[in-house]
N, C-alpha and C positions, 0 to 999 in steps of 0.2 A: 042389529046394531051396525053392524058392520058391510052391510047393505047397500048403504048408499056412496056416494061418491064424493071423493073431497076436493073442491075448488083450489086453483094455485094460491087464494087469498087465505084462505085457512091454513095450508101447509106451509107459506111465506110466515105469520102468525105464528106457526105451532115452531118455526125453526128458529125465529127471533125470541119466542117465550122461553126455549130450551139455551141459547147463544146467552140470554141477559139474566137468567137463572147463574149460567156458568161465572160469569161475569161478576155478581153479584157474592159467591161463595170467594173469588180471589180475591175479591175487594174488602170481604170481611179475614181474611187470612191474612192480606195485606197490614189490616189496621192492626194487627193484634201483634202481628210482629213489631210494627210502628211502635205500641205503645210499650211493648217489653224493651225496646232498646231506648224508647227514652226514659224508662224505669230505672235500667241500669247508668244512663248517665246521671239523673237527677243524684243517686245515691255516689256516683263518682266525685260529683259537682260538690255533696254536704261531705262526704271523705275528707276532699280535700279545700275546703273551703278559705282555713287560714292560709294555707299556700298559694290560693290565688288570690288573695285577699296580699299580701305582701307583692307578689310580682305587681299585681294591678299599682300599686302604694309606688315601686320601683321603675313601673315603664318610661316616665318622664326622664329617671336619669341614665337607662339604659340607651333611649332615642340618642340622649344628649352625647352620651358616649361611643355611640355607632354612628354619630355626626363629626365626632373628632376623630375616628378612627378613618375614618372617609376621607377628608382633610389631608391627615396624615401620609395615607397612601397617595392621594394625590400628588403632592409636596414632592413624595419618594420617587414617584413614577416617573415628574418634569426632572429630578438629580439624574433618574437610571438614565432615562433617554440620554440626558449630557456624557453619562458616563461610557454609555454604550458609541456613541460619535465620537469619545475621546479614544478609545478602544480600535475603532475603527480605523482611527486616522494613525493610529501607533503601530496596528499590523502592518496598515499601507508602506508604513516607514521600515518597517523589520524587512518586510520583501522587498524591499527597494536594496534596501542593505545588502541583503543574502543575493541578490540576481547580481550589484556591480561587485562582489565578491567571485562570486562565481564567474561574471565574464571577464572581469576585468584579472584580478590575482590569481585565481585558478587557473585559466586560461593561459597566462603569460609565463606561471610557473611551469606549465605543465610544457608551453614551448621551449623556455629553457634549458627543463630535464630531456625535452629530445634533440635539442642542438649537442648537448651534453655528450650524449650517448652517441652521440654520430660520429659528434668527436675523437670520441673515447674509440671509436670501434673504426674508425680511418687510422688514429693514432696504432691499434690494434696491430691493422693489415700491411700498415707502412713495415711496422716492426719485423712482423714475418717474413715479409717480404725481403727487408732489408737483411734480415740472419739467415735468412737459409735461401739459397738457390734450388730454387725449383727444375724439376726435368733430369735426366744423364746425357750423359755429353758422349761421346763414340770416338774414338781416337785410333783413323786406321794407320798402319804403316806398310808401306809398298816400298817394292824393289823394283828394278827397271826389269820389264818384261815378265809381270808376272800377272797372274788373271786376279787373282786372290788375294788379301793384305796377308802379309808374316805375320803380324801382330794386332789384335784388336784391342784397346784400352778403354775402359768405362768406367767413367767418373760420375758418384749420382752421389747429390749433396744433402739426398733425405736422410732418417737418421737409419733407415733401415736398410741394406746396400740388398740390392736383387741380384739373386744367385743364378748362375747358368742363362747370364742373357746371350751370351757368345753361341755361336754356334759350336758343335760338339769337337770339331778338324781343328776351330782356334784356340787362343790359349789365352784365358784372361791374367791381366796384369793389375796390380795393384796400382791407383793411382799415384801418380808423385806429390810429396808433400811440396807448397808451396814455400819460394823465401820467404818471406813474412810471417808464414807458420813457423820454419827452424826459427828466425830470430826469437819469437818470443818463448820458444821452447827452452833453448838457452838462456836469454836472460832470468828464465824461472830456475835454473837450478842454481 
């Protein structure tokens, strides 16, 4: 049997007879599932039957109410847009506001507080200047013929007097009080 030889026609044949066999066994697996799930719908469909029987009864006014709810939004959406441009045009104006705030009264206030301050701190320096004399003063006194002052005197008008500016051979003197200082000294007692 097994003898003879087999043509590419036969084996072409024997591989399409085994292919549409195969073919055949899904096709009927196929239908059998088919028919089990529209088993299970049909029995869905008698479940609920008055239920779809009522929605079917209701679609016309459901339509009619998903037409006015459409409308409605429409209507809302041409307000939003006005409202959103009115929005817009009211920010435009707060920043407007806030920036000539800022350059303008900010800005001006803020020059003021430094002319202020400038003022205040010349007024300051004039002051100090004016009460205390700055530096010491040296007051020597010479004799005719001599290399060296007899006396050296220092006057320093800070509030702290410096010790031992003299050299060590002179002899520091305490400075003289001014007229203008006795006067007021006495007319204070």
């Amino acid at each position: 049997m097994f003898d003879e030889m087999i043509s590419w026609g036969e084996l072409i044949v024997l591989v399409l007879f085994v292919l549409g066999s195969a073919l055949v066994c899904y096709l009927i697996l196929a239908v059998a599932n088919l028919l089990r799930i529209l088993k299970n719908v049909n029995q869905l469909i008698e479940k609920n039957e008055d239920n779809i029987n009522q929605s079917i009864e209701k679609l016309p006014e459901i339509t009619e109410n998903a037409a006015k709810i459409t409308g409605m939004v429409k209507d809302n959406l041409d307000g939003l847009g006005k409202v959103v441009s009115d929005v817009g045009k009211i920010s435009d104006t707060v920043k407007k506001g806030a920036e000539t705030i800022q350059n303008d009264i900010i800005l001006k206030a803020k020059s003021i507080l430094e002319l202020i301050d400038a003022l205040k701190k010349m007024y300051e320096k004039r002051k100090n200047k004016s009460g205390k004399k700055s530096g010491t003063v040296y007051k020597y006194k010479y004799k005719p013929g001599m290399e060296k002052p007899d006396e050296v005197e220092v006057e320093s008008s800070t509030e702290i007097q410096e010790e031992n500016i003299a050299p060590d051979d002179y002899v520091s003197v305490e400075p003289e009080v001014e007229v203008s200082e006795e006067i007021e000294n006495n007319n204070q007692d």
